[in-house]
N, C-alpha and C positions, 0 to 999 in steps of 0.2 A: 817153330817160328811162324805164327799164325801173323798173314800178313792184312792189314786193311788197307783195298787199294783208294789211295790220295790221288795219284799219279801216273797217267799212260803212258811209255812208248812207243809208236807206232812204226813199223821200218816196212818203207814203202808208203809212196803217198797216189799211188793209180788209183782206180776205179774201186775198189776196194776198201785200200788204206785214208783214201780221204773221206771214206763214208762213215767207216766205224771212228776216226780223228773228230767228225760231225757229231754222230749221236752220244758220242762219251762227252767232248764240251759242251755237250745242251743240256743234259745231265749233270753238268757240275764238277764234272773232274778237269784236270789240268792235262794237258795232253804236250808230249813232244813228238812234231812228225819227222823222222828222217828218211832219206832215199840218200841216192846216191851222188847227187847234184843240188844244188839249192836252187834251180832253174826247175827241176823237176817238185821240188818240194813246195814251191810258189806257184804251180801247174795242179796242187792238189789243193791248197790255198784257195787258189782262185777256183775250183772249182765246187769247195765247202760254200767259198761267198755266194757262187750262183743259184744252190740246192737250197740256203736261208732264204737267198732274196723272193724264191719261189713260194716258199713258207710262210711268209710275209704275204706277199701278194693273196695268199688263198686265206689267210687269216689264223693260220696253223702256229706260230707264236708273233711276240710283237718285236717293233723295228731295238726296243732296248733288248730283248732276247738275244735277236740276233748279232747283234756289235758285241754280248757278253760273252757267247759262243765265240766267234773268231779270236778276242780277247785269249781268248783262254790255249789256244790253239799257236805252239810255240816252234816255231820252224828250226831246223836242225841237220845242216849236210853232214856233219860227224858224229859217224856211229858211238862214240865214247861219250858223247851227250844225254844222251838216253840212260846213262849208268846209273842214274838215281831213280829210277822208276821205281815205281812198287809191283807194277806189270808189265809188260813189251809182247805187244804180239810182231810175230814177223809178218806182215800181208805180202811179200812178193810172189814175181809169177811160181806157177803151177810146175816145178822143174824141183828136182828132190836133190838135187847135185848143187844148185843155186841158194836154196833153203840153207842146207849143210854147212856150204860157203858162209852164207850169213851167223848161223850159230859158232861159228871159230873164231868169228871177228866178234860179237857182241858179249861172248861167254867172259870172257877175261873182267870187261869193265860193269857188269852188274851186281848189286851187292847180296852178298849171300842170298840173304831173303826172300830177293825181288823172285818172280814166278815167270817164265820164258811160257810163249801160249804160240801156237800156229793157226793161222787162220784159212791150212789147206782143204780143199773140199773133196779128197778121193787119197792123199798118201799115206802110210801107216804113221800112226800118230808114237808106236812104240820103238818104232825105224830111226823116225826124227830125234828124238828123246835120247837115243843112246850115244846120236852124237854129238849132246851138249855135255855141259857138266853139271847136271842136275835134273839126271828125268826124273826124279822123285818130285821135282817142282814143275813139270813140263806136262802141257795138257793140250790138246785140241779146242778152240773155241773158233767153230764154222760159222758169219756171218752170212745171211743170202742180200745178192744183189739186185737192186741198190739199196742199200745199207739203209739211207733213212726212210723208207719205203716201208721193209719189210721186217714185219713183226718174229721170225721164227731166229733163231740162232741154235745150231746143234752142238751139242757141249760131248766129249769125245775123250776119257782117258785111256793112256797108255797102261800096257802092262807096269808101270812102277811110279804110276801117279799115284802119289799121298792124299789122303782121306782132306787134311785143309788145302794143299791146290784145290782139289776137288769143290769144296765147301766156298771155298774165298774165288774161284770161276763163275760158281754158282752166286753168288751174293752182288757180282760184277755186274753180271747178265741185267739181274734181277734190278739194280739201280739203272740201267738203263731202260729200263720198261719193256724190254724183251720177254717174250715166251722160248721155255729153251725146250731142245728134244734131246733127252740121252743118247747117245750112240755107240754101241760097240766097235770097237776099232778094229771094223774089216773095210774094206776098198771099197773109197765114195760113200760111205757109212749109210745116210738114209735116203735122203733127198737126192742127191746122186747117182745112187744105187737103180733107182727107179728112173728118173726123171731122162739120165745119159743114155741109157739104152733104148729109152721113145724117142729124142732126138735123131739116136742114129739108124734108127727103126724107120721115121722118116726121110732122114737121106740117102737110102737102100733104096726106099719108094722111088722117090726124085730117081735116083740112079739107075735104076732099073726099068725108067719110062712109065710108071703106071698113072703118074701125073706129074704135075707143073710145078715149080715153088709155088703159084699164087692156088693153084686149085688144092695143092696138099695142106695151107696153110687157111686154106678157105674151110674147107672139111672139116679140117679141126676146131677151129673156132666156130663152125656154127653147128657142126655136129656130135662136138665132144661139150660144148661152151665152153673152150679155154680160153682164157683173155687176149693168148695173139698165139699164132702158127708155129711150131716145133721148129721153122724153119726162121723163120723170124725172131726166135726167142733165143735159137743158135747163134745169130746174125751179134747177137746181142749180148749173149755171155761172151762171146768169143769164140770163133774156130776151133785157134789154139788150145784155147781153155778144153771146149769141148773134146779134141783128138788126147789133150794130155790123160784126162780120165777115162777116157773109154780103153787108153792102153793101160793104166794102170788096172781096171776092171779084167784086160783082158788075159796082163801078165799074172794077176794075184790071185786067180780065181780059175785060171787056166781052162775055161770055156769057152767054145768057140761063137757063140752066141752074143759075144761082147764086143767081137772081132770090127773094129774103126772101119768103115763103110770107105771104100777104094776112092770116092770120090769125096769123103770128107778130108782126106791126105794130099789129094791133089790141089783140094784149094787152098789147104793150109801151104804146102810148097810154093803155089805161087804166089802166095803174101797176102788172099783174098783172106783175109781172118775175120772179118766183121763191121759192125758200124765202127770202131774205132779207127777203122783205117778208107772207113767209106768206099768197101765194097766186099763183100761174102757172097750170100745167096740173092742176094738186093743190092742194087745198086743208089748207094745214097748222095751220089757226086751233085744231083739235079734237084730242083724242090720239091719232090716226090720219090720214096725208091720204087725201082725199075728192076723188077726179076731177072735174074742174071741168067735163067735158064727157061 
């Protein structure tokens, strides 16, 4: 059943799902976003509108681009809507129990064919797969954020992904003008793998006193030339985000070198997850962020 994808699904419309909902309608496919509210699914809407109007403004496509993108981008609070896709990636949080959830509810209403994709960036992608009903159609397609930013997408099969998932992922990728990186399906695959243990690497620092968020985040950027601070790029993927994969790193791999920095736990507990909630290691409440530490 070689599928050509016409059609997206996307479930979840956060920071994630309304990015790749972006770059697959600018590309020309038809997209259905669902979440689990149409409050929430209008919240990814409007935040597609905002990433065009920027696009526009810098001259990156034109103002008819952009009306044909949104156009094309079909909002959707029930999951059984999605049933006609030719693909569905799931984009929700980082929680392997929640995903799961989500594959019980969507498996029933898609059609044979259609290809179920996660767009997790550290859970096993063979794990996922065996609790739908078709890991032979179930693959990993990792986007990095933010979506219409970033040119890499790492493409991930399970033990019992099929040669066309595999081929017709790859062909997806490829019409959206992506660059992909294969990944074997171990914990946080590539970028992850590397990238989660410098952030926590940095917040050990932080936690241990040897500096400041602004001096550790200084360092880095002018003595590594990274584009912005491990602490600040923390700030940014998410807390959350970041504590989920460094446990998955640290359960799957069972070293202690992977071990979540006692004080990246602390701020996730107490709700400091990042810019999204306007305050992690920066405080963004004010017209400027303000080091939290």
């Amino acid at each position: 059943m070689t599928v050509d994808i016409r059609t997206l699904g996307i479930i979840g419309a956060g920071q994630m799902g309304s990015g790749i909902a972006h770059v697959a309608a600018l590309a020309g496919l038809d997209v259905v976003l669902n979440d689990v509210s149409l409050d929430r699914v209008n919240n990814g809407l409007a935040t597609v509108n905002g990433n065009l109007k920027r696009q526009v403004a810098k001259g990156t496509i034109t103002q008819a681009q952009s009306e044909e993108t949104l156009a094309r981008i079909k909002p959707e609070p029930n999951v059984e809507g999605i049933g006609n896709c030719d693909l569905v990636i799931e984009a929700a949080t980082e929680n392997e129990q929640v995903k799961v959830k989500i594959y019980g509810a969507v498996c029933p209403h898609l059609k044979p064919e259609a290809i179920l994709a996660t767009n997790t960036s550290s859970i096993s992608i063979t794990r996922l797969a065996a609790a739908t009903d078709r890991p032979e159609r179930f693959i990993g397609i990792h986007f990095m954020n933010p979506v219409p930013v970033m040119q890499l997408v790492e493409l991930i099969r399970g033990i019992a992904t099929g040669d066309e998932t595999f081929e017709a992922a790859r062909n997806f990728i490829g019409r959206l003008d992506r660059q992909i990186a294969v990944a074997e399906d171990f914990p946080a695959f590539i970028v992850n793998r590397i990238l989660l243990p410098m952030i926590n690497e940095a917040i050990y620092t932080l936690y241990e006193g040897v500096g400041t968020v602004e001096s550790i985040d200084t360092a880095m950027r002018l003595g590594a030339n990274h584009p912005m601070g491990p602490l600040q790029l923390a700030d940014f993927i998410g807390l959350d985000t970041c504590l989920s994969i460094m446990q998955v790193l640290h359960e799957g791999l069972a070293d202690s070198k992977y071990r979540p920095c006692p004080l990246l736990v602390k701020y996730v507990e107490a709700g400091w997850i990042g810019r999204k909630v306007k305050r992690g290691f920066y405080d963004y409440r004010g017209e400027k962020p303000v080091a939290t530490r």
